[in-house]
N, C-alpha and C positions, 0 to 999 in steps of 0.2 A: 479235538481242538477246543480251546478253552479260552471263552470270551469275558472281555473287563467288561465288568460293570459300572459304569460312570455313576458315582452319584449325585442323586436328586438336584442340588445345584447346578450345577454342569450341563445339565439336562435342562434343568429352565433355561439358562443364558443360551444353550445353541435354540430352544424355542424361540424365544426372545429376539434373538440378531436378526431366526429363520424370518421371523414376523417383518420386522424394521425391513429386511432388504428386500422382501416382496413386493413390502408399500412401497417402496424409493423409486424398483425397477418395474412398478405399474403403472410410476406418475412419466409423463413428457419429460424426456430432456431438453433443455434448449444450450444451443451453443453460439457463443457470441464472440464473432472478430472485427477488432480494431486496431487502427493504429492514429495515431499525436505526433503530427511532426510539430515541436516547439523551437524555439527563435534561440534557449538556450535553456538547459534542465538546473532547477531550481530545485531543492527538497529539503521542506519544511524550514525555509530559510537560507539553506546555505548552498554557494555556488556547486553542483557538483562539476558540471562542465559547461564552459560558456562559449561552446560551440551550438549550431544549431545540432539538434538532435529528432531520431524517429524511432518512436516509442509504440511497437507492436505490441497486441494483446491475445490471449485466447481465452473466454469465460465459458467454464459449462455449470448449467444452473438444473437442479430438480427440486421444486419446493422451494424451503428458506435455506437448502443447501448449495453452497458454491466452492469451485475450487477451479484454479486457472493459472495462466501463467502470465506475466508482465516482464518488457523489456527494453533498456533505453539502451540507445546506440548512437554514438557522435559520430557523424558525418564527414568530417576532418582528420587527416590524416595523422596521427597524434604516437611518438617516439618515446622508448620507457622512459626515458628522462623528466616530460613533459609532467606541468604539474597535475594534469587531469590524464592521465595515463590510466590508474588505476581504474576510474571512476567511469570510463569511455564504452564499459561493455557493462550491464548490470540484466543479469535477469533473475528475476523475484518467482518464485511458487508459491501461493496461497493458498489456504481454505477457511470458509465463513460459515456459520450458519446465523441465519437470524429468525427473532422472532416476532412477530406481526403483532401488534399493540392494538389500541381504537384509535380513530382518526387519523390512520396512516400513520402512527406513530411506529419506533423499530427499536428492539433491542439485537445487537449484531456483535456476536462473538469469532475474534478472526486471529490467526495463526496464520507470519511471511516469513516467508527463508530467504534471505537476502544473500546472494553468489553473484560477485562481480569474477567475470572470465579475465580479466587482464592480470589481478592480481600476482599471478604467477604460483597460483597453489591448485593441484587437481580436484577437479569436482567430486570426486569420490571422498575428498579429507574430511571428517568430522572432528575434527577435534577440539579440542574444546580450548579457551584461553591459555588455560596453566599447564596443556601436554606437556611434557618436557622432550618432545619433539616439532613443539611450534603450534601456534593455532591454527583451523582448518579454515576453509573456502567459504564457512557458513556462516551466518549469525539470523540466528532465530530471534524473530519477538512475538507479544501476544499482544491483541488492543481489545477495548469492547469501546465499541460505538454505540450511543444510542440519542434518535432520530428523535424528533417534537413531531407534536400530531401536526395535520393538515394547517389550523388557525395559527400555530407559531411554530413555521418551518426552520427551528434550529437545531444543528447538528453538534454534540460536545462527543469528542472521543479522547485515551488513554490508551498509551503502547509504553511497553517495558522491552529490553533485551533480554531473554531468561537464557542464552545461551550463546558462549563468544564472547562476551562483551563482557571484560573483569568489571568495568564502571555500573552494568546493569543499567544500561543509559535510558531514562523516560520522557515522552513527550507529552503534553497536552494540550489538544487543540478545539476551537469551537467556531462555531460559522454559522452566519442568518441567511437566507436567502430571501428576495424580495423581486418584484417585477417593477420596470421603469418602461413606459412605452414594448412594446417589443422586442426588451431587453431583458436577461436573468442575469441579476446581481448579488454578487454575496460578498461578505463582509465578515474577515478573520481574522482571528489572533491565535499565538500556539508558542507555549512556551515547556521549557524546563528546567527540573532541579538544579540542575548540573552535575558533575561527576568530578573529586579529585582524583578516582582512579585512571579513569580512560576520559579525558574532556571529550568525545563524539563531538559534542554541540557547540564548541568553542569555549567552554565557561565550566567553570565549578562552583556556581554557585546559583542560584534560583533567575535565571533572567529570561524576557522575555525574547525569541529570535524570529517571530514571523508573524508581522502588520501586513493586513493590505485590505486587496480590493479587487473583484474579478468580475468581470461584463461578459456575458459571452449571448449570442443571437447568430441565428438560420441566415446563410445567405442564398437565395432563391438560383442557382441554376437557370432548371426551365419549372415548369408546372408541375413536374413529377419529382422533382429532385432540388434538395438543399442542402448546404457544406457549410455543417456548427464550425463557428470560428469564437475565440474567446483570446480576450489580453486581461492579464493582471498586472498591476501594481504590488511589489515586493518588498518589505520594509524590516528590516535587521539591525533592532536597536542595540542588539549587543555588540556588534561589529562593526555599527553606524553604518553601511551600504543599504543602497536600494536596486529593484533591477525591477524593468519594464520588460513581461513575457508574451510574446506573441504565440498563437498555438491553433492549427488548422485541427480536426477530428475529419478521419475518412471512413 
């Protein structure tokens, strides 16, 4: 019998991974479920359904590694016709990692596969914009977030579409947070290029699509238990509306 011999490369990288997955699967996992029922889903400015909606989560975390799943679902009973038909079922795949800075500061590199179920395309379609049997069920983007240390809790992130999305559509968003009595408040704006290929964002040209304003605070239960509740204020200069979001976390 006559054995390959891998070379010296090859052999590093399988030492290498052996290394990485030892340490990952020696650290705790923790895993985290939630769900948002909001008053009517909002993203990054624009109506997607102005039903109320409940939005389950699953996170599993090791390290500054994470990867989960997210997903919004309208509540109302909504016909292919309807104009939020499409938009009615969306569930998102993600994966982050981030890296830990001083003073709680973060740099956070993240990859979503965005697959809305109503579409009417199978979840198995990959395909890309220009198939010449149609685009698939997916559109992937990439963002990098990174966080302010502890003295100036501000967050600026960047997402591109590298995949689906002929316009390559970008966002940019940033946000402060601050304390009012009792209250956590932050204060955003988030705009984009635009696209004359594909408008996503309603615009082909540099505008801003999401002002606002978001309060959220514990509401006490009993002594052991409290229910984050939060409202924003939603402001879409490009399309001139505004929407006020109510939203329970359980």
């Amino acid at each position: 019998m006559q054995y390959r011999k891998l070379p010296v490369n090859n052999l590093s990288l399988l030492f290498i991974f052996y290394g990485a997955a030892a340490q990952i699967s020696a650290q705790p996992i923790s895993i985290t479920l939630n769900a948002d029922f909001v008053s009517r889903y909002i993203w990054q400015g624009i109506n997607l359904n102005d039903a109320p909606n409940i939005q389950p989560s699953i996170t599993m975390k090791v390290r500054g590694l994470q990867c989960g799943f997210w997903g919004s679902y309208g509540l109302t009973h909504l016909n292919s016709i309807d104009a939020h038909y499409n938009s009615s079922q969306e569930i998102d795949t993600w994966g982050s990692y981030t890296i830990d800075g001083p003073n709680k500061s973060s740099l956070t590199a993240i990859i979503t596969d965005y697959y809305f179920a109503n579409s009417g395309i199978r979840i198995g379609n990959f395909n890309n914009y220009n198939n010449k049997n149609g685009p698939g069920a997916h559109i992937i983007e990439a963002g990098l977030t990174m966080g302010g240390p502890e003295s100036f809790p501000i967050l600026i992130s960047g997402c591109i579409n590298v995949y689906n999305d002929k316009g390559n559509n970008m966002y940019i968003y940033a946000e402060y947070g601050f304390k009012v009595d009792d209250a956590s408040i932050s204060i955003f704006t988030g705009t984009t290029p635009g696209s004359q290929e594909n408008p996503l964002y309603n615009t082909d040209r540099f505008s801003i699509i999401n002002i606002g304003l978001k309060a959220s605070k514990q509401i006490k239960i009993s002594e052991s238990y409290s229910i984050p509740v939060y409202c924003s204020y939603i402001l879409n200069p490009n399309m001139e509306i505004s929407y006020l979001v109510f939203g329970i976390t359980l």
